[in-house]
C-alpha positions as CSV (number, residue, x, y, z in Angstrom):
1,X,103.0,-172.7,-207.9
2,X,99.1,-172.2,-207.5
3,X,99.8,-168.2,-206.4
4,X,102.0,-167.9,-209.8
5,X,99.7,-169.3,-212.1
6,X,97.2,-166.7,-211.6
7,X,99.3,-164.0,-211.8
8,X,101.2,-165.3,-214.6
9,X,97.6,-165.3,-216.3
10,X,96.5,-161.9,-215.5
11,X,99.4,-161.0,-217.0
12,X,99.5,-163.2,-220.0
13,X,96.0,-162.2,-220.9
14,X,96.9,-158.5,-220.0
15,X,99.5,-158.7,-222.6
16,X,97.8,-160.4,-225.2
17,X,94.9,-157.6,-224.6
18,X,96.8,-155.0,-225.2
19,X,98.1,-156.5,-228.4
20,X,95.1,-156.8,-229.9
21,X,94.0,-153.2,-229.0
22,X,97.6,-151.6,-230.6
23,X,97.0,-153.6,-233.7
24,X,93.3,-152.9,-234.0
25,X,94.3,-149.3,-233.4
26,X,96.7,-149.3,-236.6
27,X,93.7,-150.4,-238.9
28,X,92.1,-147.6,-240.6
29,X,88.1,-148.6,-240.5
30,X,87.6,-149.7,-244.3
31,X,85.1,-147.6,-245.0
32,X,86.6,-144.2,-243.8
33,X,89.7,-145.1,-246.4
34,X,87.4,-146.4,-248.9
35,X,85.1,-142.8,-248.9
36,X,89.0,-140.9,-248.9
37,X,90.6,-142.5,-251.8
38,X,87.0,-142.3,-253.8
39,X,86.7,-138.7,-252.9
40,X,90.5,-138.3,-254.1
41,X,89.7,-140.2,-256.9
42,X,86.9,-138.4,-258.2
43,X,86.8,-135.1,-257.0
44,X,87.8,-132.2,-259.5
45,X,87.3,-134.5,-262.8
46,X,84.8,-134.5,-265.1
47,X,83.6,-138.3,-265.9
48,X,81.5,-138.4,-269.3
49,X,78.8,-141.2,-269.7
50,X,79.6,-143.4,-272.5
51,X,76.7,-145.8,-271.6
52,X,73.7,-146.6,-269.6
53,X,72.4,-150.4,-268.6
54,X,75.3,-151.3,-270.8
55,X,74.1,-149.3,-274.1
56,X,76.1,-146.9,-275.6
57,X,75.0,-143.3,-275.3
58,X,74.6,-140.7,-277.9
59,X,74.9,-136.8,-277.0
60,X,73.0,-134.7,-275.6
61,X,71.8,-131.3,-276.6
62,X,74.1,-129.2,-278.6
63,X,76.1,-132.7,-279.2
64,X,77.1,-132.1,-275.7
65,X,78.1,-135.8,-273.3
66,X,76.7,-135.8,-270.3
67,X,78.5,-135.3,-267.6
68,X,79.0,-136.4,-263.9
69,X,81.3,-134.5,-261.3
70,X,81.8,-134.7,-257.6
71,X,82.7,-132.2,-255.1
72,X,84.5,-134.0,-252.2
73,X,84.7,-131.0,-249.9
74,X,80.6,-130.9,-250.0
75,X,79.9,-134.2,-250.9
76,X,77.8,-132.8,-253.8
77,X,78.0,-134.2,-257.1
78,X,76.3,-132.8,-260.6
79,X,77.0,-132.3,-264.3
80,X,74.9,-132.0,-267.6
81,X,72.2,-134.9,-268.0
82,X,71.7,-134.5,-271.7
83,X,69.3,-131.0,-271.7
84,X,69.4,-129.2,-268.1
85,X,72.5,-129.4,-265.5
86,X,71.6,-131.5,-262.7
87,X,73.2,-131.2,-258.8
88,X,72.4,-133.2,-255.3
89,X,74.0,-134.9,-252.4
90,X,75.8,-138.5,-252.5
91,X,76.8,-140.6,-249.6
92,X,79.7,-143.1,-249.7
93,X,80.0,-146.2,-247.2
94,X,82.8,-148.5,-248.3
95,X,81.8,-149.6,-252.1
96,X,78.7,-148.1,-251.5
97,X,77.5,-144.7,-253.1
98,X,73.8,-143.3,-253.2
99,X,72.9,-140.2,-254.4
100,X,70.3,-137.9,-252.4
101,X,67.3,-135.5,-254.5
102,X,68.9,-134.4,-257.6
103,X,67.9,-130.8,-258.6
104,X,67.8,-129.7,-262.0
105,X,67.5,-126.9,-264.2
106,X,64.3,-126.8,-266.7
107,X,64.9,-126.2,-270.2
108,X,62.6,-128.2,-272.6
109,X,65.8,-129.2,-275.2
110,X,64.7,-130.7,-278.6
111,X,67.0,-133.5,-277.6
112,X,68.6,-135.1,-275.1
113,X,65.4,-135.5,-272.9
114,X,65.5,-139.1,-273.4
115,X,69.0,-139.0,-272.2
116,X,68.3,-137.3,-269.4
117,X,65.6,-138.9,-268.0
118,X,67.2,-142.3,-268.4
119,X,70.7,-140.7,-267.0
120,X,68.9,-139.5,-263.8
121,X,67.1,-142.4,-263.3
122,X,70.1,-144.6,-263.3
123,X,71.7,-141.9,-260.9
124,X,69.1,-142.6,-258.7
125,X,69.1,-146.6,-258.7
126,X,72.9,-146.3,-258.3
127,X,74.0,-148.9,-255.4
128,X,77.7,-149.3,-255.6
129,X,80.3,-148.5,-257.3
130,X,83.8,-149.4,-259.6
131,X,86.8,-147.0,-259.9
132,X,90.1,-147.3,-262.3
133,X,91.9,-144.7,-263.3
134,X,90.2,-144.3,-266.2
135,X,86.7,-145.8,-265.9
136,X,83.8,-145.0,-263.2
137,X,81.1,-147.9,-263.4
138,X,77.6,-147.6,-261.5
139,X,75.6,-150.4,-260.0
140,X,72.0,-150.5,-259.0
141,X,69.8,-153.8,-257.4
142,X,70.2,-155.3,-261.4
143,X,73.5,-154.9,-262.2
144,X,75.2,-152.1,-264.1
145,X,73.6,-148.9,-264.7
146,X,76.1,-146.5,-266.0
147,X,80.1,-146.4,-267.3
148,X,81.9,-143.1,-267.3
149,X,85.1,-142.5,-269.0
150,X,87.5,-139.5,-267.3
151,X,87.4,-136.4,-269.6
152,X,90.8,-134.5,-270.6
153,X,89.6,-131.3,-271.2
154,X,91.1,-129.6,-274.0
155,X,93.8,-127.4,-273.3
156,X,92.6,-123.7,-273.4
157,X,89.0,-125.2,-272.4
158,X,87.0,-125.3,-269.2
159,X,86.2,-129.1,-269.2
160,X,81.9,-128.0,-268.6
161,X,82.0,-126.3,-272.3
């Protein structure tokens, strides 16, 4: 009896090891399917800001939106902030999404400069994030900083015009 018991238990635990290992193996780690479905999500569309720290927005120069897309192959996202196009690097981690330096053109635009330098700003506080199908909401340290509706272009339109 003493010789089995150990070699029952080498066995036992042996089994029970390799369990765990097959069923940690068929886990995807959160975060990797978190940053794939926001990347499928997201990439290609054109989301239009429709307000900032919970205020509605107007338009921008020309009585143009602004605009946020994201390229998932680059993991570079940009759009129009209001006067100049904007463009820069974001990271994703689970719920998490920063964006890197944001570039922008430098027109001076007799408006929409307000809108743009708020627009950026939140950009840059932006902590995490919510996606539905229709809806894209931004979070910084405070709480909400931006809410983006997708854009249907109009047929016979590119959606950036």
């Amino acid at each position: 009896m003493t010789i089995l018991a150990p070699r029952v238990a080498h066995h036992l635990s042996s089994g029970l090891a390799a369990v765990f290992v097959a069923l940690a193996a068929c886990q995807p780690p959160r975060a990797a399917s978190s940053e794939l479905a926001f990347r499928a999500s997201v990439s290609g569309v054109d989301w239009q800001l429709m307000e900032l720290e919970g205020k509605t927005t107007s338009a921008g120069a020309g009585g143009r939106r602004a605009t946020l897309r994201f390229d998932a192959d680059s993991a570079r996202a940009g759009g129009f902030a209001g006067c100049n196009r904007f463009g820069g690097p974001y990271t994703i981690h689970g719920d998490s999404l920063r964006f890197g330096a944001l570039a922008s053109t430098m027109m001076a635009c007799t408006g929409g400069m307000q809108l743009e330098a708020s627009y950026l700003a939140a950009l840059q506080a932006t902590r995490r994030y919510e996606l539905s199908s229709t809806q894209l909401k931004l979070f910084g340290p405070s709480g909400a900083v931006a809410r983006f509706s997708r854009q249907i272009p109009e047929p016979g339109r590119s959606p950036d015009t």
